[in-house]
KOLMAR-208171 format. One record per residue (C-alpha): x, y, z; residue in one letter; chain. Coordinates in steps of 0.001 Angstrom, whole numbers. Layout:
# residues N
[fiza [X Y Z] 'A' 'A'],
...
***
This chain:
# residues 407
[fiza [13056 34839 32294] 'X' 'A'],
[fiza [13681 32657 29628] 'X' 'A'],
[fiza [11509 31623 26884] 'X' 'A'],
[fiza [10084 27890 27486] 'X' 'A'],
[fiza [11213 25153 24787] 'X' 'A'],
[fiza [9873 22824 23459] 'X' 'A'],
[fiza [10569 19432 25667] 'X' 'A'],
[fiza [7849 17116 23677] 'X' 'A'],
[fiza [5260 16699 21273] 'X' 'A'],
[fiza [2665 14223 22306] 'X' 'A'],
[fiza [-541 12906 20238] 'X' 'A'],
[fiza [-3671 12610 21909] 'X' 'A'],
[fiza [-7080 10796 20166] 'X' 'A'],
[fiza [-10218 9932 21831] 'X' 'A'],
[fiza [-12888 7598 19461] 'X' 'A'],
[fiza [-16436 7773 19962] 'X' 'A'],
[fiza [-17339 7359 16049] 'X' 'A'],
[fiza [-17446 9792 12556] 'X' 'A'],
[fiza [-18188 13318 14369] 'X' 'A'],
[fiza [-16811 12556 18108] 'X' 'A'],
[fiza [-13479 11586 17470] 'X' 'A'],
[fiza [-10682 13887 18406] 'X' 'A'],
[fiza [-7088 13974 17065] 'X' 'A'],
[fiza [-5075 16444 19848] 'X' 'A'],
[fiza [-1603 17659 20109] 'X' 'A'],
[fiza [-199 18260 23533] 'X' 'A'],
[fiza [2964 20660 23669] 'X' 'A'],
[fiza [4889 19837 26433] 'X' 'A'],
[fiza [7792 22326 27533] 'X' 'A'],
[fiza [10679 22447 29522] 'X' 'A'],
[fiza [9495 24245 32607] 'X' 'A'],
[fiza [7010 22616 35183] 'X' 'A'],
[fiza [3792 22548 34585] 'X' 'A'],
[fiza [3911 24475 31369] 'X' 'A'],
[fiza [2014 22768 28276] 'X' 'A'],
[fiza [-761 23417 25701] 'X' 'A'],
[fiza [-3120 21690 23899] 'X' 'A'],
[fiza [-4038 21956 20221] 'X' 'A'],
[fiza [-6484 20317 17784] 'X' 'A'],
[fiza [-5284 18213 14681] 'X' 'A'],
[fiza [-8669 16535 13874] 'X' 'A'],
[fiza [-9096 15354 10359] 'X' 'A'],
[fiza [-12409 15599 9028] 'X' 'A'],
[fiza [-14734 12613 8891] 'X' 'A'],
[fiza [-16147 10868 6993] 'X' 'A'],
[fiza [-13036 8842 6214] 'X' 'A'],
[fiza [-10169 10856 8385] 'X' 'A'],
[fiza [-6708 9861 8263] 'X' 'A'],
[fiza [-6121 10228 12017] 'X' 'A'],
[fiza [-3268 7765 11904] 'X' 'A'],
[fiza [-1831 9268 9306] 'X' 'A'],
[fiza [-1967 13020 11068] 'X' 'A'],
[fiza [-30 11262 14218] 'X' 'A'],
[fiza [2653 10183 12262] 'X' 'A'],
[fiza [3065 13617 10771] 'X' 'A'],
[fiza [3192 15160 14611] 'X' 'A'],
[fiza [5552 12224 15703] 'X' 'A'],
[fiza [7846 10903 13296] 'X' 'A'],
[fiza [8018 14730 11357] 'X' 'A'],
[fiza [7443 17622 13694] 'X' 'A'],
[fiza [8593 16300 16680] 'X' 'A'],
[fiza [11872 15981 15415] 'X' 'A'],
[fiza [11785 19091 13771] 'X' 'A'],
[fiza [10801 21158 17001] 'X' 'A'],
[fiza [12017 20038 20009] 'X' 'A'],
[fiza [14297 22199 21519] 'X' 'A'],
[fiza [12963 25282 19790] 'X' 'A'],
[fiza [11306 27801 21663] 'X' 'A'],
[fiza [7606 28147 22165] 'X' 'A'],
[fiza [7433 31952 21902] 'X' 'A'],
[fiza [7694 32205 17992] 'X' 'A'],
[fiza [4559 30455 16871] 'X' 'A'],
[fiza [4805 32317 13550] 'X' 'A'],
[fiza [8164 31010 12925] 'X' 'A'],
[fiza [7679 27779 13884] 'X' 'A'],
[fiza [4569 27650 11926] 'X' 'A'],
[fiza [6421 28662 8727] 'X' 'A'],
[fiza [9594 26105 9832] 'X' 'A'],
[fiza [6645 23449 9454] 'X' 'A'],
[fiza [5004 24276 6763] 'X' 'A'],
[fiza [8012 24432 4359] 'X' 'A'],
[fiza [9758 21378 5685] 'X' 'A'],
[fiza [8160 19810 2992] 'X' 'A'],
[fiza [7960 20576 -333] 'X' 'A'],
[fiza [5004 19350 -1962] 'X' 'A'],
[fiza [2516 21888 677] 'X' 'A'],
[fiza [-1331 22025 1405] 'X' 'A'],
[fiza [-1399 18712 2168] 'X' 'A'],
[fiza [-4302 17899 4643] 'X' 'A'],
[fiza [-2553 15787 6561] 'X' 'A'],
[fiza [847 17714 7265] 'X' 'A'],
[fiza [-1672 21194 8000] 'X' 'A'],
[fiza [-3706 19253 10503] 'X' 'A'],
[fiza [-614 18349 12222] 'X' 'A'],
[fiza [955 22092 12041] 'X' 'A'],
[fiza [-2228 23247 13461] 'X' 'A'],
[fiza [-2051 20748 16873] 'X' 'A'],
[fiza [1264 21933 17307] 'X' 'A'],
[fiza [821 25620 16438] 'X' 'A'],
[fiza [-2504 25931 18504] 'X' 'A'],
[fiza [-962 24324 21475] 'X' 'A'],
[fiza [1421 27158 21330] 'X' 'A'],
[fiza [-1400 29835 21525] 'X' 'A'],
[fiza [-2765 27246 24863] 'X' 'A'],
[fiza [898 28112 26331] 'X' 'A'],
[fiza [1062 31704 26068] 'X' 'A'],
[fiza [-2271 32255 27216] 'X' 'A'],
[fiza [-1292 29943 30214] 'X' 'A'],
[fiza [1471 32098 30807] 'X' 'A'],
[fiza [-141 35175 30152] 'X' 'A'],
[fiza [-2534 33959 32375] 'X' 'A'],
[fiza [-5312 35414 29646] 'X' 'A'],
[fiza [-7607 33309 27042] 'X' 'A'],
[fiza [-6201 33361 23970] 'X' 'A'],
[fiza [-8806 35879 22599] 'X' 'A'],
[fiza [-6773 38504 24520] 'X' 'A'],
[fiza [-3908 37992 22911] 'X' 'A'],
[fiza [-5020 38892 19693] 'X' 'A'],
[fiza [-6962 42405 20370] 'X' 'A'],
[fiza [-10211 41418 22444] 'X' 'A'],
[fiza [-13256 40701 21719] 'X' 'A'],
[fiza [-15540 42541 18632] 'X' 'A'],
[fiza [-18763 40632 20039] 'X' 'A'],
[fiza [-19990 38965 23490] 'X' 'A'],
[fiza [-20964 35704 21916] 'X' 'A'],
[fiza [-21551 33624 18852] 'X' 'A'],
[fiza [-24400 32888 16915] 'X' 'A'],
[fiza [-24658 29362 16671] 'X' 'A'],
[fiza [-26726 27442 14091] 'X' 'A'],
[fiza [-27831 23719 14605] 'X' 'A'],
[fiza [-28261 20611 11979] 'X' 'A'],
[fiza [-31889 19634 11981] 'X' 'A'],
[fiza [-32689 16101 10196] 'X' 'A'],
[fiza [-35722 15131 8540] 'X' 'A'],
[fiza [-37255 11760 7384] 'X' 'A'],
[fiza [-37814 10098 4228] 'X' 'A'],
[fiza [-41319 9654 3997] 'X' 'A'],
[fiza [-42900 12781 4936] 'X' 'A'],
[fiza [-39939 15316 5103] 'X' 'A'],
[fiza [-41858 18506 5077] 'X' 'A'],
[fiza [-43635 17420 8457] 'X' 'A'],
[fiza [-40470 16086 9654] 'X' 'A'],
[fiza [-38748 18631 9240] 'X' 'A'],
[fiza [-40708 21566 10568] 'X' 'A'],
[fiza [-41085 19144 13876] 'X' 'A'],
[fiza [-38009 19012 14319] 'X' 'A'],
[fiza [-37097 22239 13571] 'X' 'A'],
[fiza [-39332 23674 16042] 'X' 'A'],
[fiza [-38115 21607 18860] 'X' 'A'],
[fiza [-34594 23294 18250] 'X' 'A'],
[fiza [-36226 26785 17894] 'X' 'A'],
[fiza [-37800 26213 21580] 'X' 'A'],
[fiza [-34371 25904 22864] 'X' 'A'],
[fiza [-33564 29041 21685] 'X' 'A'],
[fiza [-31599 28473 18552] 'X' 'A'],
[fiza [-32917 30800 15416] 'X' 'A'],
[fiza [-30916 29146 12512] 'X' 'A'],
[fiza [-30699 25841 11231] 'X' 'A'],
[fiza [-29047 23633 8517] 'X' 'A'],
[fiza [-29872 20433 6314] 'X' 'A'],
[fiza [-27796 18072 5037] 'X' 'A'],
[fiza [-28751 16272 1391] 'X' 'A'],
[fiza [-29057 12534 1029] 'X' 'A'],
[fiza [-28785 12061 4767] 'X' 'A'],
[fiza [-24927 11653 4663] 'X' 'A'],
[fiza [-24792 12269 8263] 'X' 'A'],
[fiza [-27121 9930 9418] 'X' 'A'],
[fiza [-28917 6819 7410] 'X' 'A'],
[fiza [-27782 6982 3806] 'X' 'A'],
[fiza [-28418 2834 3459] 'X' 'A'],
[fiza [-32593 3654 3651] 'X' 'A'],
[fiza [-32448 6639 1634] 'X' 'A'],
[fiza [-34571 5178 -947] 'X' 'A'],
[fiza [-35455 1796 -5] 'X' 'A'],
[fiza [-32867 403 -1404] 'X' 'A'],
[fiza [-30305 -2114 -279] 'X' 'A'],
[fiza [-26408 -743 74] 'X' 'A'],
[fiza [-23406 -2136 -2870] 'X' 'A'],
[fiza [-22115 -5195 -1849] 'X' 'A'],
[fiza [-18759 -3114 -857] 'X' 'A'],
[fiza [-21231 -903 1499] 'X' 'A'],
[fiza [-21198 1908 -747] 'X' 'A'],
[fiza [-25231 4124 -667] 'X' 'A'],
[fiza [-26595 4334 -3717] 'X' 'A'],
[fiza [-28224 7988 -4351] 'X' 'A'],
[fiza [-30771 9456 -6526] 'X' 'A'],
[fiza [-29742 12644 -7405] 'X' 'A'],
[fiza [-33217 14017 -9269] 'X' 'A'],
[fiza [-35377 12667 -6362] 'X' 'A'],
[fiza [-33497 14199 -3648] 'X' 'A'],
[fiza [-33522 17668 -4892] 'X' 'A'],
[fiza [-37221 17114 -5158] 'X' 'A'],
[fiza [-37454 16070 -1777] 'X' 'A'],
[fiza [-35262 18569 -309] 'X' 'A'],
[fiza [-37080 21549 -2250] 'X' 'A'],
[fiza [-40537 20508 -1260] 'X' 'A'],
[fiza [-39835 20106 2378] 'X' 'A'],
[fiza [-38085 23609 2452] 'X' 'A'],
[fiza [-41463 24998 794] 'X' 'A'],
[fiza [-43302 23248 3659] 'X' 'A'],
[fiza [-40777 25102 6490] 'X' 'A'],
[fiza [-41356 28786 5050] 'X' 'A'],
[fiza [-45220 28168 4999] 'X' 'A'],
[fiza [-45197 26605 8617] 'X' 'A'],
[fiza [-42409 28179 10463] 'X' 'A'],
[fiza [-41580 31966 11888] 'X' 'A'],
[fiza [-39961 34153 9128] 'X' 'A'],
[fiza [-36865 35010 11159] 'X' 'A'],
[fiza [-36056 31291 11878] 'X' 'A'],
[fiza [-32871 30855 9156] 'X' 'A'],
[fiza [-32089 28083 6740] 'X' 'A'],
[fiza [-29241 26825 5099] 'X' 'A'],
[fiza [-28732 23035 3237] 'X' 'A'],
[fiza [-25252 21045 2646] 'X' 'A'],
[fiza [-24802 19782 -585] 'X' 'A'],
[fiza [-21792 17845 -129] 'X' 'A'],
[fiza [-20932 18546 -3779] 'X' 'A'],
[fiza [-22982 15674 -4482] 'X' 'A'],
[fiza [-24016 17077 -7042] 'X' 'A'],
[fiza [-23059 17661 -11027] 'X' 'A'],
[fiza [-22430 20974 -12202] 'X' 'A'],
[fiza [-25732 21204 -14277] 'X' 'A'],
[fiza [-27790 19916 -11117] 'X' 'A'],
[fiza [-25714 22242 -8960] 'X' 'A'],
[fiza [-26396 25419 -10943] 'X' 'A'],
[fiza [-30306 24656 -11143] 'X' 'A'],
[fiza [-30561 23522 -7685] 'X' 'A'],
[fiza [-29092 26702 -6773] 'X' 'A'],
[fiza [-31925 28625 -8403] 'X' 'A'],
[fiza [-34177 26114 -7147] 'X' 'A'],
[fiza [-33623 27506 -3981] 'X' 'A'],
[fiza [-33525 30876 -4295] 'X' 'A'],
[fiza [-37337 31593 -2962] 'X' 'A'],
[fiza [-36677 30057 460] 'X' 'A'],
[fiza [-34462 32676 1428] 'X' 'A'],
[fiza [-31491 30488 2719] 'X' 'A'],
[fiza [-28661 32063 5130] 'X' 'A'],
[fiza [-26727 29779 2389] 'X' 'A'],
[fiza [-25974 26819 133] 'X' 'A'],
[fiza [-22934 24730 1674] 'X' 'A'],
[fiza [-20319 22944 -927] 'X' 'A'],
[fiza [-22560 23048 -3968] 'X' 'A'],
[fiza [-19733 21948 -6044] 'X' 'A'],
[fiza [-16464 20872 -5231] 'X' 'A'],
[fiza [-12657 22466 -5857] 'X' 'A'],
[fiza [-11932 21438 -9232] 'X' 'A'],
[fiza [-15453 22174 -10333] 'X' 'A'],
[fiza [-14526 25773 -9117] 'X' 'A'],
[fiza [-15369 28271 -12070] 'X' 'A'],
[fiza [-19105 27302 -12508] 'X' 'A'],
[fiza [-19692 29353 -9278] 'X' 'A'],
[fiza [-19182 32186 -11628] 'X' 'A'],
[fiza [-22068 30809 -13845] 'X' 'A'],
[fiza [-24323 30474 -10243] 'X' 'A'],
[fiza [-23436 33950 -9520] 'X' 'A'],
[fiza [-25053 34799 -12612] 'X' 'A'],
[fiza [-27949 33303 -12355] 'X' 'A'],
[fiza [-29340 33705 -8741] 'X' 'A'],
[fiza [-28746 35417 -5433] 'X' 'A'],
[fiza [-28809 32282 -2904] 'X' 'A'],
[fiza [-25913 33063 -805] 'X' 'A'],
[fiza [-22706 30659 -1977] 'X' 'A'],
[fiza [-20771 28643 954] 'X' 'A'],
[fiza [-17617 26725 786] 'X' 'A'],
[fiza [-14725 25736 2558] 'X' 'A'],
[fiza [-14154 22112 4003] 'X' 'A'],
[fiza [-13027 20725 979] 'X' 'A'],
[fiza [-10579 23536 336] 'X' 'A'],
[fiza [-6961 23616 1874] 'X' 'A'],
[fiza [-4957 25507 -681] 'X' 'A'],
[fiza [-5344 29392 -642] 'X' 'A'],
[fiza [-4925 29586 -4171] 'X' 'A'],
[fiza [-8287 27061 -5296] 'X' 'A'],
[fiza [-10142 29817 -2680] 'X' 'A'],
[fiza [-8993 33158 -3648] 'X' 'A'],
[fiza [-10075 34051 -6593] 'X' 'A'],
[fiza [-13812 33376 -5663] 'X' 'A'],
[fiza [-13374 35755 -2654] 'X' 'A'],
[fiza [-11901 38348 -5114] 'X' 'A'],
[fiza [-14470 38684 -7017] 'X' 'A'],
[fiza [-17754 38132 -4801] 'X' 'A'],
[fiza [-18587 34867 -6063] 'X' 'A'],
[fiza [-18726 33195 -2397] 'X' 'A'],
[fiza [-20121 34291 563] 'X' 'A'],
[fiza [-18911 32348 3446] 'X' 'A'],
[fiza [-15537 30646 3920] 'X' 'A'],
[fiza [-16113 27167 5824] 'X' 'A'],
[fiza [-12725 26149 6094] 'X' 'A'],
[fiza [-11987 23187 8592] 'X' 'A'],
[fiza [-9608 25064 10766] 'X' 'A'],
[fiza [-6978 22447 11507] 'X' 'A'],
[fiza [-7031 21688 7444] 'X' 'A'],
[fiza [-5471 24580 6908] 'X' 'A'],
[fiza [-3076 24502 9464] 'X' 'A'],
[fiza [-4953 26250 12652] 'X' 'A'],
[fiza [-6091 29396 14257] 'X' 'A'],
[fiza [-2593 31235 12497] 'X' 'A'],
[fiza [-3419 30647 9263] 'X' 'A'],
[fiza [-7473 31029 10260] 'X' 'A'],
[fiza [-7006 34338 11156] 'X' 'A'],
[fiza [-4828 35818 7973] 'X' 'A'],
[fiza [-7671 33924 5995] 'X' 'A'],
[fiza [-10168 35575 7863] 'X' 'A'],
[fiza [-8830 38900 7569] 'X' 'A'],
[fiza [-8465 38506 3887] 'X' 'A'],
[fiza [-11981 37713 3186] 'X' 'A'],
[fiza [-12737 40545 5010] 'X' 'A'],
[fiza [-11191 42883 2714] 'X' 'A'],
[fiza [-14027 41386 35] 'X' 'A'],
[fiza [-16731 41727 2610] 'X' 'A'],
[fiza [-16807 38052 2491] 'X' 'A'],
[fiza [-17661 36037 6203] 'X' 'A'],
[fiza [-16710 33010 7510] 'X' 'A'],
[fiza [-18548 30202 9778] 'X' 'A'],
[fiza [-15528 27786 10083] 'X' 'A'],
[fiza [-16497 23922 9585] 'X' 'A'],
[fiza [-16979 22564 13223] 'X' 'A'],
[fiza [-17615 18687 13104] 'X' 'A'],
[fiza [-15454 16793 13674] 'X' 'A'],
[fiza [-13890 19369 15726] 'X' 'A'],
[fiza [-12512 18828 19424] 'X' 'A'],
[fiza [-13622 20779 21805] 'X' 'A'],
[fiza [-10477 22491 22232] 'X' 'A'],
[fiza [-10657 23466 17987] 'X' 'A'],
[fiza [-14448 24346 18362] 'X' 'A'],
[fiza [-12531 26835 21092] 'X' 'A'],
[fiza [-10149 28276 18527] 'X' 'A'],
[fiza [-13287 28729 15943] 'X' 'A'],
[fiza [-15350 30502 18931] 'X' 'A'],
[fiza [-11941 32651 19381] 'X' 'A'],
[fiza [-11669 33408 15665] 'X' 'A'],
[fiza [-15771 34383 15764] 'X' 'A'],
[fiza [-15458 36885 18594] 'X' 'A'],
[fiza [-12106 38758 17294] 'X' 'A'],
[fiza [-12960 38824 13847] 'X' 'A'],
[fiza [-15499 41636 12426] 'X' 'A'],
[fiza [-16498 39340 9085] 'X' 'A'],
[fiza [-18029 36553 11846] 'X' 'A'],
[fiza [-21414 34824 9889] 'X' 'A'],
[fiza [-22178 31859 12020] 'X' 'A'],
[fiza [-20921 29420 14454] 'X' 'A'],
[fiza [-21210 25669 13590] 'X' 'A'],
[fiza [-22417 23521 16902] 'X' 'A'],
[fiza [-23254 20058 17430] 'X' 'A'],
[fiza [-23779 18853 21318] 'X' 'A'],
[fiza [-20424 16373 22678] 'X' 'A'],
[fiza [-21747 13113 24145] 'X' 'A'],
[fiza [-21122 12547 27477] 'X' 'A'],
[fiza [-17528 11197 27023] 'X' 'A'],
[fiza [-16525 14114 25088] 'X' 'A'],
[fiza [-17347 16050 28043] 'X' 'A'],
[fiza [-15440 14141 30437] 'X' 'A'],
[fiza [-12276 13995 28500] 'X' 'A'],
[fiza [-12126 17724 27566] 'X' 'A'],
[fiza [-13625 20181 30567] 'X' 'A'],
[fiza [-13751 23588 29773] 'X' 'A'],
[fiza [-15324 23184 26659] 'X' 'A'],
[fiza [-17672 26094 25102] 'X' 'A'],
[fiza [-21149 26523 26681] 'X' 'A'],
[fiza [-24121 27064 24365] 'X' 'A'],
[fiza [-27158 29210 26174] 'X' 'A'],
[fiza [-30281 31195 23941] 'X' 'A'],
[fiza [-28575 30162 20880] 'X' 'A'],
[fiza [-25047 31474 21489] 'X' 'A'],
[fiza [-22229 30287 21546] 'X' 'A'],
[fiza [-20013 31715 24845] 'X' 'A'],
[fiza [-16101 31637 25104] 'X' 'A'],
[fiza [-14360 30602 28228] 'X' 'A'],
[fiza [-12543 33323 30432] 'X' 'A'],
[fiza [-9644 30616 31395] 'X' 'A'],
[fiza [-6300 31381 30236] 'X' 'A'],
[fiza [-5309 29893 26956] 'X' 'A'],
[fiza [-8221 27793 25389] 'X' 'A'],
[fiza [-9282 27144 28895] 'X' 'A'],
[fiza [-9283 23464 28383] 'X' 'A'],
[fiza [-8092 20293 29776] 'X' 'A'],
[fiza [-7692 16789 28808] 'X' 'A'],
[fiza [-8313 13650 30959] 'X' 'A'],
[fiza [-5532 11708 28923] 'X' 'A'],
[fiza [-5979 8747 30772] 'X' 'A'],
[fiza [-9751 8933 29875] 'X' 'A'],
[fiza [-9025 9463 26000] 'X' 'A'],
[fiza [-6525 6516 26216] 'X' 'A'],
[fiza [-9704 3769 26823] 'X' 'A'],
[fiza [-11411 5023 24122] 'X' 'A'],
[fiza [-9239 4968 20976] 'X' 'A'],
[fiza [-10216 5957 17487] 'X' 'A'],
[fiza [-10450 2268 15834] 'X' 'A'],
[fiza [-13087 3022 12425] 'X' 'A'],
[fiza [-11646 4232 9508] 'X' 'A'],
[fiza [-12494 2144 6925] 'X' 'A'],
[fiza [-12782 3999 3547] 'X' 'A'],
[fiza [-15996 3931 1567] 'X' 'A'],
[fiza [-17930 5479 -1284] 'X' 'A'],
[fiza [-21267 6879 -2568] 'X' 'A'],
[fiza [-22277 5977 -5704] 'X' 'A'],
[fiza [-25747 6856 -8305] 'X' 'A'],
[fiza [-28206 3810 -8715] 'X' 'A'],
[fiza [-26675 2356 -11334] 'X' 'A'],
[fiza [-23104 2033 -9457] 'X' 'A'],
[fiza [-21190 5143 -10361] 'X' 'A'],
[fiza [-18586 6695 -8003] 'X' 'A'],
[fiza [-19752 9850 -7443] 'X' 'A'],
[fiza [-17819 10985 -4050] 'X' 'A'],
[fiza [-15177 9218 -1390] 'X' 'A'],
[fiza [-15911 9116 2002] 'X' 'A'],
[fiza [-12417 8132 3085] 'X' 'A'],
***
C-alpha cells in the first residue's frame, strides 16, 4: 500500500489566556480519515502565536504538500534548512506541529501510541511535580499551606516561581505598575523573601516532600551566583533559569561554588548555547520547551545526548497543549535520563477541546494506550475561543530599568 501524502497543513489555536492557549498543527493526508495532530505552542508570556501560523501556512505548507508522511526525519531536515538563518523559535515551533503530527499518523496507522514506535516504555508512569504559590505578606505560612494541600493529593514535589511572574506581579510590593504596565521588582527583597519562606517549608514540612524555585533569570549574575549558594541548605530537586543564554559561562563559576542542582532550558533553542554546559557537568536538567526546538524528533536526540553526560531532562510544560504535554509524557517514559514531569491542571475548556489528554493519579503522570498521541480536537470548539492577548510587556527594577521582556 502506498505511503499517505501530505494533502494539507491546517493551524489550529484555542485562547483561554498566558498558560491555556494552544497553537496546533493538524496534518491532513490524502487517504480517508488519515490525519495527525501536533503541537506548535509558543511559550507565554508574550508568544508569537500569529507569527508561528504564518510559518505553518504561508512556509511549510507550501513546502510539504504532496510529500509523503512516512519520512518524518526527512521532512524534518527539508524544514529546518529551508531557511538559512536556523534556531529561530518561531520556524522550530512550526517544524514541531508538523513533524509531531506525523508521529500522530503513524501511530494511527500502526494502530499503536507513539511510545511504541520508538522502543517501549523504560517506566509505567511519570513523576509529576506541581507549582505551589505563596503570598506576600506571610510567605513562609503561605507557602507550607499550600504546599500541604498539594501533598494530600498525592503529589511529593513542588516548585516556586520568584517575583510571582505567574500570577500577581502588579502587588508584589505595594507598589503601583509603570504607566506602560510594566511590574516593578525588587531584586534584594525577593531573594529575602523567597529564602526565608523555604527555611520555614524544611522546618514544617516532611523531608521527602521536594523543592525546586524558578528564577526566570531575573536575576544579575552576582545575585544569581549568591542566590545559588543561598540555597544550597534547603536541599532543592533544582534551581530553574538562574541566568539566562548569553549570561552562560558564570554557571561554571556556580558550579564552583555550591552543589544546588543547576536547571535550564526554556530560554534555549540553539544546541550549540546548551552543549557545552552538558559536556562538562555544569547543568543538571535540560528544560527545553519541546516545540522550541522543533518537537519530539529533535527532543529525543537531545535527550539521548544529555544522557551520555548523565545529565536529565524535565521538558518545560506550560504553555503546552495537551497533545505536546503527550509528546513530553512519551519522551519521559522512553527515555532512561527522565527527572521530572512538569503539570499544571487544563480548565474545563481545555478539556473539552482536546479529549484524550494525560491523566494525573498519586502524583503520576500516566500515558494514554490510544494509537498515536491518543488525542482529538473539537475544532469547531477551539474555533469560538481564539487566542486574542498578546500584547508585549516588560519587567523592570524600582527605579525603571528593563530588566526582562515578556513578549
Amino acid at each position: 500500500m502506498p505511503a499517505p501524502r501530505i494533502k494539507d497543513l491546517r493551524v489550529i489555536q484555542l485562547g483561554g489566556g498566558g498558560v491555556n492557549d494552544s497553537t496546533v498543527v493538524k496534518v491532513v493526508t490524502d487517504q480517508d480519515g488519515l490525519y495527525g495532530y501536533g503541537c506548535a505552542t509558543d511559550t507565554f508570556p508574550g508568544g508569537r502565536t500569529r507569527l508561528v501560523a504564518a510559518a505553518v501556512e504561508q512556509y511549510l505548507k507550501p513546502l510539504l504538500v504532496g510529500r509523503t508522511t512516512d519520512r518524518i526525519e526527512q521532512i524534518w531536515q527539508i524544514s529546518y534548512m529551508s531557511s538559512y538563518y536556523k534556531n529561530d523559535t518561531i520556524l522550530n515551533c512550526a517544524i514541531a506541529g508538523v513533524c509531531d503530527a506525523l508521529w500522530d499518523i503513524k501511530g494511527r496507522q500502526a494502530g499503536m501510541p507513539v511510545y511504541q514506535l520508538v522502543g517501549g516504555k523504560c517506566r509505567d508512569a511519570a513523576d509529576i511535580y506541581l507549582h505551589v504559590n505563596m503570598g506576600a505578606q506571610d510567605p513562609g505560612r503561605q507557602l507550607v499551606e499550600n504546599s500541604m494541600k498539594l501533598v494530600d493529593q498525592g503529589c511529593r514535589n513542588l516548585l516556586v516561581a520568584m517575583f510571582l511572574r505567574d500570577g500577581a506581579g502588579d502587588t508584589l510590593y505595594g507598589q503601583p505598575k509603570f504607566d506602560d504596565g510594566s511590574v516593578p521588582f525588587d531584586r534584594d527583597k525577593e531573594t529575602r523573601k523567597i529564602l526565608r519562606a523555604f527555611e520555614t517549608f524544611r522546618k514544617e514540612m516532611p523531608a521527602h516532600i521536594g523543592l525546586a524555585v524558578d528564577v526566570h533569570s531575573l536575576l544579575d549574575t552576582v545575585r544569581a551566583v549568591q542566590f545559588a549558594k543561598d540555597v544550597e541548605p534547603f536541599r532543592l530537586f533544582y534551581c530553574e533559569d538562574l541566568l539566562p543564554p548569553e549570561e552562560s559561562d558564570h554557571y561554571r563559576i556556580i558550579r564552583q561554588h555550591c552543589t544546588t542542582p543547576l536547571a535550564l532550558g526554556e530560554l534555549w533553542n540553539n544546541a550549540h548555547e546548551w552543549q557545552p554546559l552538558v559536556q562538562e557537568r555544569q547543568i543538571d536538567y535540560l528544560r527545553h520547551h519541546i516545540s522550541h526546538v522543533g518537537g519530539f524528533t529533535a527532543a529525543r536526540k537531545i535527550a539521548a545526548y544529555a544522557e551520555n553526560y548523565q545529565v536529565r531532562f524535565a521538558w518545560h510544560g506550560a504553555p503546552n497543549s495537551p497533545v505536546g504535554r503527550m509528546a513530553n509524557l512519551t519522551l519521559d517514559l522512553t527515555c532512561e535520563n527522565f527527572g521530572f514531569h512538569e503539570h499544571i491542571d487544563y480548565p474545563s475548556l481545555v478539556q473539552d477541546v482536546f479529549p484524550g489528554y494525560a491523566q494525573i493519579k498519586d502524583g503520576y503522570a500516566w500515558i494514554s494506550e490510544k494509537p498515536g498521541w491518543g488525542i482529538e480536537v473539537d475544532e469547531a470548539l477551539a474555533a469560538k475561543h481564539p487566542i486574542t492577548d498578546e500584547r508585549p510587556n516588560e519587567f523592570r527594577t524600582r527605579d525603571g530599568s528593563v530588566i526582562q521582556g515578556t513578549g
